[in-house]
Backbone as a printed PyTorch tensor [residue, N CA C, xyz], in Angstrom:
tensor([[[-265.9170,   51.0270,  -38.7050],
         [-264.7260,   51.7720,  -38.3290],
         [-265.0480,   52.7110,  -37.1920]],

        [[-264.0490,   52.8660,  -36.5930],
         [-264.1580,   53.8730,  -35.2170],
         [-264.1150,   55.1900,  -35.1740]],

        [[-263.1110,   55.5870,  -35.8480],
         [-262.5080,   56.8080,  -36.4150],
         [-263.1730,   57.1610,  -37.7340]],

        [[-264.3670,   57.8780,  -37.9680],
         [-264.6100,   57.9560,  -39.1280],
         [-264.6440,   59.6300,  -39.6240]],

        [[-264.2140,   60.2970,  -40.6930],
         [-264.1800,   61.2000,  -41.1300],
         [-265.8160,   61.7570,  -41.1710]],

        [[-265.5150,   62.8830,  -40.5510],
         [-266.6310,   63.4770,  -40.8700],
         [-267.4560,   64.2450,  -41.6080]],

        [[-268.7510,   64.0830,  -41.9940],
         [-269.1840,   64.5900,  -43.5430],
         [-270.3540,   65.2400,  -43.2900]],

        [[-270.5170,   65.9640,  -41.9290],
         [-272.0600,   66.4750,  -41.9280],
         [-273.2940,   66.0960,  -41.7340]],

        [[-274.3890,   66.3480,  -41.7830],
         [-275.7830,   65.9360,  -41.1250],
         [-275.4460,   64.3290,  -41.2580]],

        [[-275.7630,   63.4860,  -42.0230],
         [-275.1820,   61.7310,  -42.4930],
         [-274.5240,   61.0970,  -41.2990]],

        [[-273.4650,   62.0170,  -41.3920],
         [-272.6410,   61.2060,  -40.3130],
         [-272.6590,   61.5370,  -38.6630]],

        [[-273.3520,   62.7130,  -38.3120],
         [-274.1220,   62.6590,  -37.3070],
         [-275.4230,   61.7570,  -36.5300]],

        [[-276.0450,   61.9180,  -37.5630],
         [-277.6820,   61.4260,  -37.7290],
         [-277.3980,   59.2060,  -37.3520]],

        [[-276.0910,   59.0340,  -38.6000],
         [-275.3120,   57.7520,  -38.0180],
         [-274.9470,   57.5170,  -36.5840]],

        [[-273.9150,   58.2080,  -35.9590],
         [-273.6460,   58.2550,  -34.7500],
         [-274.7940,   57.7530,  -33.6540]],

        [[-275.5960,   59.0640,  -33.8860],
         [-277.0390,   58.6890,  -32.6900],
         [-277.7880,   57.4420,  -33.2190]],

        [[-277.6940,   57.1090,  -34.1580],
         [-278.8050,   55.6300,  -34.1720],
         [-277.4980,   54.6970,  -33.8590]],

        [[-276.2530,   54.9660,  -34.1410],
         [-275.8430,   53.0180,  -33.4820],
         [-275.1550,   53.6460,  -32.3800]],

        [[-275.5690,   54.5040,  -31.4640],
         [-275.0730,   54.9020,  -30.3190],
         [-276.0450,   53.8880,  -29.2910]],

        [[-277.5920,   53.9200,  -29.9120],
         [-278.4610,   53.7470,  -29.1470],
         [-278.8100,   54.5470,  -27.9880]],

        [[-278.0430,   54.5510,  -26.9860],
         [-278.3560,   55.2820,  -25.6910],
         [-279.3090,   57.0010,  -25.8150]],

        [[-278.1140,   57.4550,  -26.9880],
         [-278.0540,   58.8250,  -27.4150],
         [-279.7700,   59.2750,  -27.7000]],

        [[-280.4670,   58.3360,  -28.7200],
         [-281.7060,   58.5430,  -28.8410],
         [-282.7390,   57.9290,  -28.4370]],

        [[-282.6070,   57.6860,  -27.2680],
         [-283.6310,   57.1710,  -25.9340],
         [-283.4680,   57.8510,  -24.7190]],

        [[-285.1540,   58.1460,  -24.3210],
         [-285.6240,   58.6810,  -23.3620],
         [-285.9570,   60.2260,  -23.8820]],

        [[-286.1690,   61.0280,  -22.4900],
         [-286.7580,   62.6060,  -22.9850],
         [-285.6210,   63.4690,  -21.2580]],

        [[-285.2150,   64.2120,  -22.1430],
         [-284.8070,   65.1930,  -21.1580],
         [-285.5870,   65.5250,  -19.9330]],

        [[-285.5330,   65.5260,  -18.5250],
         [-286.2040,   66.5990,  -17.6390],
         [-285.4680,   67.1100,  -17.0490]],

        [[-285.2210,   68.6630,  -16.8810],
         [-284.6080,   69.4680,  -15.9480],
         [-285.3560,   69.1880,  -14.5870]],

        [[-284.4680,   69.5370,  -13.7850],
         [-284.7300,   69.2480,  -12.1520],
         [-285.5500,   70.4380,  -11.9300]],

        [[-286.5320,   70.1720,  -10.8930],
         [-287.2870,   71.3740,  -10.9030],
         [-286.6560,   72.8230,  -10.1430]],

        [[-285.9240,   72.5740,   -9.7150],
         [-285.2630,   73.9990,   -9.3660],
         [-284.3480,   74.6860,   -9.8510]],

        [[-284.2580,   74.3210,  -11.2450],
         [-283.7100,   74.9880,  -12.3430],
         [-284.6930,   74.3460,  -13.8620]],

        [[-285.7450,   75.0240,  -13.6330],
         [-286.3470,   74.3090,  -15.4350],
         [-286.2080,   75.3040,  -16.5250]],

        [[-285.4720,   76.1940,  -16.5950],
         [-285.8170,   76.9810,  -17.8880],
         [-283.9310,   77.1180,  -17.7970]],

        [[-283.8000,   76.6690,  -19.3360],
         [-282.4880,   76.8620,  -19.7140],
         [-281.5080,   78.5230,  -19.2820]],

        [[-282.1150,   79.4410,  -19.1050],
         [-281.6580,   80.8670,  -18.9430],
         [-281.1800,   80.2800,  -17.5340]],

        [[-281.7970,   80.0130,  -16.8670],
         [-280.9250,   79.2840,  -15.1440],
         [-280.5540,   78.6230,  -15.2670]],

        [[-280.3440,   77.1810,  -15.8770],
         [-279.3160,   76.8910,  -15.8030],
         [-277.7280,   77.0150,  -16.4860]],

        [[-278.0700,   77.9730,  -17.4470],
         [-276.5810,   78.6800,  -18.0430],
         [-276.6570,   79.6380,  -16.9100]],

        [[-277.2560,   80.6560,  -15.9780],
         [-276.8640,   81.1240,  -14.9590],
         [-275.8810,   80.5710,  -13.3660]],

        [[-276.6900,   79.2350,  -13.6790],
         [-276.4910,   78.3010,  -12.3600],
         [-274.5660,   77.5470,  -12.9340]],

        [[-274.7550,   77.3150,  -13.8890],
         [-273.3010,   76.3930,  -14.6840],
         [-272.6530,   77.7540,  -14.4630]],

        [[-272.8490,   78.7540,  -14.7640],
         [-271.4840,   79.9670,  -15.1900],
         [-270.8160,   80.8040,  -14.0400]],

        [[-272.5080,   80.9060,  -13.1000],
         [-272.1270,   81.7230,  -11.8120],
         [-271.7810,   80.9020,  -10.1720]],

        [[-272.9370,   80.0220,   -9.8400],
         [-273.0130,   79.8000,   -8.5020],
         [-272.5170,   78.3760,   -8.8270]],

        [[-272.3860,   77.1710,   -9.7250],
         [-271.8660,   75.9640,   -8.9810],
         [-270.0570,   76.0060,   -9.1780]],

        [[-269.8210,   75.5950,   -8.0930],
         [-268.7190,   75.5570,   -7.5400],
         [-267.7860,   74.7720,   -8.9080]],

        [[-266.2250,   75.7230,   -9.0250],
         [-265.3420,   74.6200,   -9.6730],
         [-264.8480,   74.1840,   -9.5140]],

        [[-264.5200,   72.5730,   -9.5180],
         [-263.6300,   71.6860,   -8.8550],
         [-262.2540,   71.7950,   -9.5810]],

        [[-261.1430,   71.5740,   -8.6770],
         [-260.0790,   71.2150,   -9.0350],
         [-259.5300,   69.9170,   -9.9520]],

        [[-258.6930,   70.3790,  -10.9450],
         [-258.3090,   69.1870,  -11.7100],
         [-256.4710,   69.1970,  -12.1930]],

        [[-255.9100,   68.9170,  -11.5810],
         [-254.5600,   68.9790,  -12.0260],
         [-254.1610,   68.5320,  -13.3290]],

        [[-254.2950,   69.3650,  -14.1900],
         [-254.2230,   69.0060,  -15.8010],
         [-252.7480,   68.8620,  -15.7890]],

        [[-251.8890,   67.9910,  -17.0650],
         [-250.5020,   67.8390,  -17.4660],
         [-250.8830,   68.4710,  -19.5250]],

        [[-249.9440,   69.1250,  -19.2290],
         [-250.5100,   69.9830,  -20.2800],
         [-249.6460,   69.8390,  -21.3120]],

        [[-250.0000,   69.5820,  -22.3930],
         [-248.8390,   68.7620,  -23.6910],
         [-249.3960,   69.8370,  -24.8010]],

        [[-248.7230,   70.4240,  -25.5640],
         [-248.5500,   71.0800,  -26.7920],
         [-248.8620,   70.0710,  -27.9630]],

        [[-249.7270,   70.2360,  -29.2450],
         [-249.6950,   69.0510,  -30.2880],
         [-249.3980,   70.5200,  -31.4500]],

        [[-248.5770,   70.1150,  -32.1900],
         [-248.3520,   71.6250,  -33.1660],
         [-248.6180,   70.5520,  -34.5550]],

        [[-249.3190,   71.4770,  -35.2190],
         [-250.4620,   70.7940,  -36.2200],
         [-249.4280,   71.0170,  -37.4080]],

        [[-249.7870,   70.0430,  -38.6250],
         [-249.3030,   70.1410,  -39.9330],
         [-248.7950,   71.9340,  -40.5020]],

        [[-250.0470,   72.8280,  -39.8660],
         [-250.0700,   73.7490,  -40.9430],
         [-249.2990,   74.5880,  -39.7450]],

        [[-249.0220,   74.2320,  -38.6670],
         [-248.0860,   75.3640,  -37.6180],
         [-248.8890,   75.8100,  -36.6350]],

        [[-250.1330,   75.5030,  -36.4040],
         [-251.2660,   76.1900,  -35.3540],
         [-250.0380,   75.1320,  -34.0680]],

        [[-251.0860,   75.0870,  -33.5070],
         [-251.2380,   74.6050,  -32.3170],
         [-252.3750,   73.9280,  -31.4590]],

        [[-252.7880,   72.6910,  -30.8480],
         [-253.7110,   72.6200,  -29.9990],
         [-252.8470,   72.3100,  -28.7150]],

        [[-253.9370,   72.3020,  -27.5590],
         [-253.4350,   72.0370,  -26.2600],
         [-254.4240,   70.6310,  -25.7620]],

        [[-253.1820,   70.0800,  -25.3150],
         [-253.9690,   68.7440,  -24.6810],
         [-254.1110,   68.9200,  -23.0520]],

        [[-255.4770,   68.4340,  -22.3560],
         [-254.8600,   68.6100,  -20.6360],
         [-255.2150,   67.3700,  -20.4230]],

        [[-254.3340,   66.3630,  -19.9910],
         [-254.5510,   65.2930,  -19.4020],
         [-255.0130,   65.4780,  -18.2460]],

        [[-255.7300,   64.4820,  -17.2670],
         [-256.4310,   64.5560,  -16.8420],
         [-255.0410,   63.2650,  -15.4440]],

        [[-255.0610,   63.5560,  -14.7310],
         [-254.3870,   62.2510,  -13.5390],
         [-255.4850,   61.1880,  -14.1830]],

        [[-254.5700,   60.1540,  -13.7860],
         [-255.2470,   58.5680,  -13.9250],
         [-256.0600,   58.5060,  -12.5660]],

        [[-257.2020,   58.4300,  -12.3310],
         [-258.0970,   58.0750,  -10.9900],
         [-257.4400,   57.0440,  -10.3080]],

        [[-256.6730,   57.2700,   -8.9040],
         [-256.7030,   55.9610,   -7.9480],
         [-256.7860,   54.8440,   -8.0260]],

        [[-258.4210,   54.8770,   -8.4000],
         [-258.4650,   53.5360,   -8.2820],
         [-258.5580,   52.2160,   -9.4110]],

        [[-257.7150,   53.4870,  -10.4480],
         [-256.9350,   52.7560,  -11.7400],
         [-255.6550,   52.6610,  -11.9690]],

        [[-255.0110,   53.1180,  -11.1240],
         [-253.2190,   53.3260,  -11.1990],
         [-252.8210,   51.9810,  -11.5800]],

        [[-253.4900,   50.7790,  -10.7920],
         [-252.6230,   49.6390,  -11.1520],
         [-252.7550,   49.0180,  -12.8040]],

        [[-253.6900,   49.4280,  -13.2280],
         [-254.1670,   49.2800,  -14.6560],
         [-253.3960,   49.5820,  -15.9160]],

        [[-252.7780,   48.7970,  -16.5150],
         [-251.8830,   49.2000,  -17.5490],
         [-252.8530,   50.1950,  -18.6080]],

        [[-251.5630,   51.5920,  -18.6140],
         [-252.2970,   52.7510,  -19.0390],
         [-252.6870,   52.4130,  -20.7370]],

        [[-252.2220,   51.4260,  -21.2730],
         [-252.2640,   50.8290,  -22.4110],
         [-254.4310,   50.1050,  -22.4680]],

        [[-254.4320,   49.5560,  -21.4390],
         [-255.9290,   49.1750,  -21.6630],
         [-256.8270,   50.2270,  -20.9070]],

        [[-256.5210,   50.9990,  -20.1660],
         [-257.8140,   52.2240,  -20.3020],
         [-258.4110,   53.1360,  -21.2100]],

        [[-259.6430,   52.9780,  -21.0750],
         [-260.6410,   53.9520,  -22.2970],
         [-260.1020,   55.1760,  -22.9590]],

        [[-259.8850,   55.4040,  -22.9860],
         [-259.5990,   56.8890,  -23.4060],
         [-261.1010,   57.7770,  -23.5720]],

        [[-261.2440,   58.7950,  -22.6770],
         [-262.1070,   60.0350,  -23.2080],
         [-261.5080,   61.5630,  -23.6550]],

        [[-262.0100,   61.6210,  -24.5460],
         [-261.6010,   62.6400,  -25.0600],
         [-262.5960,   63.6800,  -25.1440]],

        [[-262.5790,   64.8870,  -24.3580],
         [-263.2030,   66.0890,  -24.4770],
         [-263.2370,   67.4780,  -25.0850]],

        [[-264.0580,   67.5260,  -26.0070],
         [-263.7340,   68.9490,  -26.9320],
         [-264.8950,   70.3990,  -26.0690]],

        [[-263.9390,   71.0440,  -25.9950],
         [-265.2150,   72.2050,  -25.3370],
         [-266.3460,   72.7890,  -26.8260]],

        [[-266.9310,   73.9720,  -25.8630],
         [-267.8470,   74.7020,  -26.9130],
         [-267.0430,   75.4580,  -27.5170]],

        [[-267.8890,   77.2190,  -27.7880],
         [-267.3460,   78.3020,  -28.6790],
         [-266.4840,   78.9030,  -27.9360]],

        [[-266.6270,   79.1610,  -26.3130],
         [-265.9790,   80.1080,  -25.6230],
         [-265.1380,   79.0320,  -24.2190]],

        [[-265.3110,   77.4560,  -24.4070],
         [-264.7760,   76.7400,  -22.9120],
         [-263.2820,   76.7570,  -23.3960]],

        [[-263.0910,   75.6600,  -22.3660],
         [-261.4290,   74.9660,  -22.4470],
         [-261.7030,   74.7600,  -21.0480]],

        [[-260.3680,   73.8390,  -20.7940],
         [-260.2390,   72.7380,  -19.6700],
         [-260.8000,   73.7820,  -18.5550]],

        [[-260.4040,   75.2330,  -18.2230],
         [-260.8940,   75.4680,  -17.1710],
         [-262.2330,   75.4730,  -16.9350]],

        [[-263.3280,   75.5160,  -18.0800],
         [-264.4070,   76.0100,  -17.3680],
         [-265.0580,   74.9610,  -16.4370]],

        [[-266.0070,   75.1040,  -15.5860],
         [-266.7760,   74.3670,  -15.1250],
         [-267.5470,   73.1830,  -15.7330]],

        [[-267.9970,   73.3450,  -16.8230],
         [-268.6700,   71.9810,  -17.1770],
         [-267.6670,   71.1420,  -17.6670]],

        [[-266.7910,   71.0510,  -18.1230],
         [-266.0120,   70.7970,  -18.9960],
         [-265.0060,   69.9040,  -17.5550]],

        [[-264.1970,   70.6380,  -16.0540],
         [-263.8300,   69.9770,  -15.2010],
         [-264.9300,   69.1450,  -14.6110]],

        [[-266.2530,   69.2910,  -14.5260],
         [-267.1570,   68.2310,  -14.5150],
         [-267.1900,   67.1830,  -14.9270]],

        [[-267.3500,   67.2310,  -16.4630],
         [-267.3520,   66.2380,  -17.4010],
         [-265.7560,   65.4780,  -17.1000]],

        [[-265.0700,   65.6760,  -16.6900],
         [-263.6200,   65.2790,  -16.6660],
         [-263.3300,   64.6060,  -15.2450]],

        [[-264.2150,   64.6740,  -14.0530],
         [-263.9590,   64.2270,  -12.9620],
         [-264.7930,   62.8710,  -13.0760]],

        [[-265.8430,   63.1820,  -13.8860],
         [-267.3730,   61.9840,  -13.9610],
         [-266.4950,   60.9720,  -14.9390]],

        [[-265.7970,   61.4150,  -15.8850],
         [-265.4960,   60.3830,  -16.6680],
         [-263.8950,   59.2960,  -16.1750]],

        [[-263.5740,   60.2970,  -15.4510],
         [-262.4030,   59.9490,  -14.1910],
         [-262.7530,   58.5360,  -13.3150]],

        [[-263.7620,   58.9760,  -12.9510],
         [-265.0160,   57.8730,  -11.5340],
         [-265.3430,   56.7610,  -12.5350]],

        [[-265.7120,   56.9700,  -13.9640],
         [-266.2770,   56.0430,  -15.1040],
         [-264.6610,   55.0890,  -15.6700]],

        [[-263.8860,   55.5000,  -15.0310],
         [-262.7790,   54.7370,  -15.4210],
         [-262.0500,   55.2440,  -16.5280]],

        [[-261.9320,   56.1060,  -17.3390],
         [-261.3900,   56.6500,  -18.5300],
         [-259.9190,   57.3810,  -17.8700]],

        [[-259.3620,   57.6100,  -19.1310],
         [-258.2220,   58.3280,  -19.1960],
         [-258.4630,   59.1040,  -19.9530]],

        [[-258.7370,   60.4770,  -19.5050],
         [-259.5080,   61.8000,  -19.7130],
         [-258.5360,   62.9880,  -20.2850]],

        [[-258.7290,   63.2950,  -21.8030],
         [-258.0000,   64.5030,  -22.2840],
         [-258.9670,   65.0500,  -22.9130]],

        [[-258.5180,   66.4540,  -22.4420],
         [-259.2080,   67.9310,  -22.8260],
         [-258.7980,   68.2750,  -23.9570]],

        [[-259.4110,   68.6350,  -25.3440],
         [-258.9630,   69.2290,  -26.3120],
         [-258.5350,   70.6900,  -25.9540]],

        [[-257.8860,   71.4830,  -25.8120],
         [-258.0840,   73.2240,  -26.4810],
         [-257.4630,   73.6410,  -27.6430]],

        [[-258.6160,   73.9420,  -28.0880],
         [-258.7380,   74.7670,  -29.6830],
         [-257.5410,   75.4990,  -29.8330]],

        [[-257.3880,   75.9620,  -30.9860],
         [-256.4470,   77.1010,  -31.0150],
         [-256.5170,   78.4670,  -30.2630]],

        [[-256.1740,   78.9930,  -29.7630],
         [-256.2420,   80.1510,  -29.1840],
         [-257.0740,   80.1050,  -27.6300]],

        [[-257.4500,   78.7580,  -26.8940],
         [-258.4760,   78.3980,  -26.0830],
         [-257.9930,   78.3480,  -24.7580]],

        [[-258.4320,   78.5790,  -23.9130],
         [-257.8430,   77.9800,  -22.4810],
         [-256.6820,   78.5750,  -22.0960]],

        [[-256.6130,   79.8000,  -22.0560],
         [-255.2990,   80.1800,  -21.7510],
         [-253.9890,   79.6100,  -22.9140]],

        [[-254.2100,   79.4280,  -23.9580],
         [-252.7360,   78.9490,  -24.7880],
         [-253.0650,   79.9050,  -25.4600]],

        [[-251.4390,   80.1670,  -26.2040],
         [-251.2170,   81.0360,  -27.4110],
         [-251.5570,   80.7850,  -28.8300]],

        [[-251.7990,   81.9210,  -30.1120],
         [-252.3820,   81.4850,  -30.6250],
         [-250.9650,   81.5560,  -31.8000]],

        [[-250.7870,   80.6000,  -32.2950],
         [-249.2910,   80.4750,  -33.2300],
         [-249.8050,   80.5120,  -34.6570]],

        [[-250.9950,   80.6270,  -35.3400],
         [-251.1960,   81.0820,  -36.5980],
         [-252.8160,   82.0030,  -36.6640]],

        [[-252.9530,   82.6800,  -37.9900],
         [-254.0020,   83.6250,  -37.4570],
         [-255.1070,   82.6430,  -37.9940]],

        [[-255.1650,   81.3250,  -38.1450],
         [-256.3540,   81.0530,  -37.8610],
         [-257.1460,   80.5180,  -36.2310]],

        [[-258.2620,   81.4100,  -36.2370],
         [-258.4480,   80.7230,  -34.5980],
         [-259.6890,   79.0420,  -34.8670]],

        [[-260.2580,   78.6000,  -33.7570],
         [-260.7090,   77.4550,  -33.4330],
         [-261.5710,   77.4400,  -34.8470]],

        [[-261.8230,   76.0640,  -35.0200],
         [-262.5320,   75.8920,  -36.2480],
         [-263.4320,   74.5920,  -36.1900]],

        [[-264.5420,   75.3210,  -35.8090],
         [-265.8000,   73.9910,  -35.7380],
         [-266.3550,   73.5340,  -36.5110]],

        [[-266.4790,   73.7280,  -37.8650],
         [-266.8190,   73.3640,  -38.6720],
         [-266.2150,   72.8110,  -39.6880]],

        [[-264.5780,   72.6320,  -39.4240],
         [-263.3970,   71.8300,  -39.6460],
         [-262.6080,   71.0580,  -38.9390]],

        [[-262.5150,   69.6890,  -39.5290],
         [-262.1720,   68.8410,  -38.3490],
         [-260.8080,   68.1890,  -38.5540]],

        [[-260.0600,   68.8150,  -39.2920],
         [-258.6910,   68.8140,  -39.2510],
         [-258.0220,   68.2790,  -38.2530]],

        [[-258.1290,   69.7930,  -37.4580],
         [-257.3700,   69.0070,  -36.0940],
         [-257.3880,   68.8630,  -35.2040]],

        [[-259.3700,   68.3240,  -35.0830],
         [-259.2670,   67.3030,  -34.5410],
         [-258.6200,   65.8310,  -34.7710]],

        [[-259.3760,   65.3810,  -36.3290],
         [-258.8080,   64.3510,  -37.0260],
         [-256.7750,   64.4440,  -36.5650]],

        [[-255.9830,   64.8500,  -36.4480],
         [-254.7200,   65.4310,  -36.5180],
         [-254.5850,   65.4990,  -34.4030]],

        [[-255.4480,   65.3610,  -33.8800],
         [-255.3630,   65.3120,  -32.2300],
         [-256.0360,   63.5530,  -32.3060]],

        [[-256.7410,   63.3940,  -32.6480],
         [-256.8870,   61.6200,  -32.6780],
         [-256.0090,   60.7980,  -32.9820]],

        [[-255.1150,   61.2000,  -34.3080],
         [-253.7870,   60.3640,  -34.8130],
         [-252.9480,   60.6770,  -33.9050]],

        [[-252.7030,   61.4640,  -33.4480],
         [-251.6370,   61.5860,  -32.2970],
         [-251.6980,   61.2710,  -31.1840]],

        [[-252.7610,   60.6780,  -30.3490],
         [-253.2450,   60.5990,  -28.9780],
         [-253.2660,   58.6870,  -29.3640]],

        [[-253.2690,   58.1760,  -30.4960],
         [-254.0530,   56.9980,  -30.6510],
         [-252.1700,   56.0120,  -31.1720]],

        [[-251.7700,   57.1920,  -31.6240],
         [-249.7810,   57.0390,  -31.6110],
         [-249.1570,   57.1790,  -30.3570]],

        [[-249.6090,   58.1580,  -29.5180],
         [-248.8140,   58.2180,  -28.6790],
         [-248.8000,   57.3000,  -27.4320]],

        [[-250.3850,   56.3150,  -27.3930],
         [-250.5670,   55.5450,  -26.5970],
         [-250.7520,   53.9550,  -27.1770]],

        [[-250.6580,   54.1040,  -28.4480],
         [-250.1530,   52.8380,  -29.6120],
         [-252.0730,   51.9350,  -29.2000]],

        [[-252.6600,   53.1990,  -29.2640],
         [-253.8520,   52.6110,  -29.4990],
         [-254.5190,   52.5250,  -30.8720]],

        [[-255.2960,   51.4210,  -31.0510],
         [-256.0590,   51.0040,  -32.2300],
         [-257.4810,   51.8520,  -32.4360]],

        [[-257.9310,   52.1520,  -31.3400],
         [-259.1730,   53.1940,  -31.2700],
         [-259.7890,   53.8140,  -30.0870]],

        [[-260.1990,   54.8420,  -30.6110],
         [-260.4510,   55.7360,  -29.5910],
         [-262.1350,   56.1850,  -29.2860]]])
């Protein structure tokens, strides 16, 4: 199955072995940034943020929250492509992103060039949206996410994501 509920270390630890890719090879930072303190300096301060014209859709959850979706434009040189057979990527930020930050419009231009049809999760309260119940983002509950997959996978009458 594609969509599988998630249950903690198990179903992580799953993921990376039939990912394959995921657990092969060894990290090297480039040498003009090798120690992680620069490059969270280099990502936050000095590289440039690219532009991304997000279309920004409201998903209002079972319990009344809210998430924010930012679609991403279809890349050029997929327009002719029925929006029905492109990939879908789907991007969740960290503790403090959403569509604006820099890595995150990165990750969204690369997966653009990779051919996908690229949506940004934002959390509750994330990215500039309002926060419509007092619970805020919840990472260690996957509600709604699970609840942003059924709806993205309905709204494009896809089988998996």
């Amino acid at each position: 199955r594609r969509h599988t509920r998630c249950s903690g270390v198990s179903w992580a630890r799953r993921c990376v072995q039939e990912t394959g890719t995921l657990n092969k090879g060894l990290y090297k930072s480039t040498y003009w940034l090798p120690f992680a303190w620069m490059q969270i300096i280099y990502g936050a301060k000095l590289d440039s943020v690219p532009y991304v014209p997000y279309d920004r859709e409201e998903l209002r959850l079972k319990d009344k929250g809210s998430v924010f979706l930012d679609w991403a434009p279809i890349h050029s040189s997929f327009l002719k492509e029925d929006e029905q057979k492109l990939r879908i990527l789907l991007i969740c930020h960290g503790l403090t992103g959403g569509s604006d930050t820099n890595y995150i419009r990165h990750a969204v231009l690369e997966g653009q060039r990779m051919g996908f049809r690229v949506v940004v999760v934002n959390s509750r309260g994330i990215g500039q949206t309002p926060l419509r119940t007092p619970l805020l983002q919840r990472q260690g509950k996957v509600s709604d996410l699970e609840e942003t997959i059924d709806f993205i996978k309905q709204k494009l009458s896809l089988i998996h994501i």
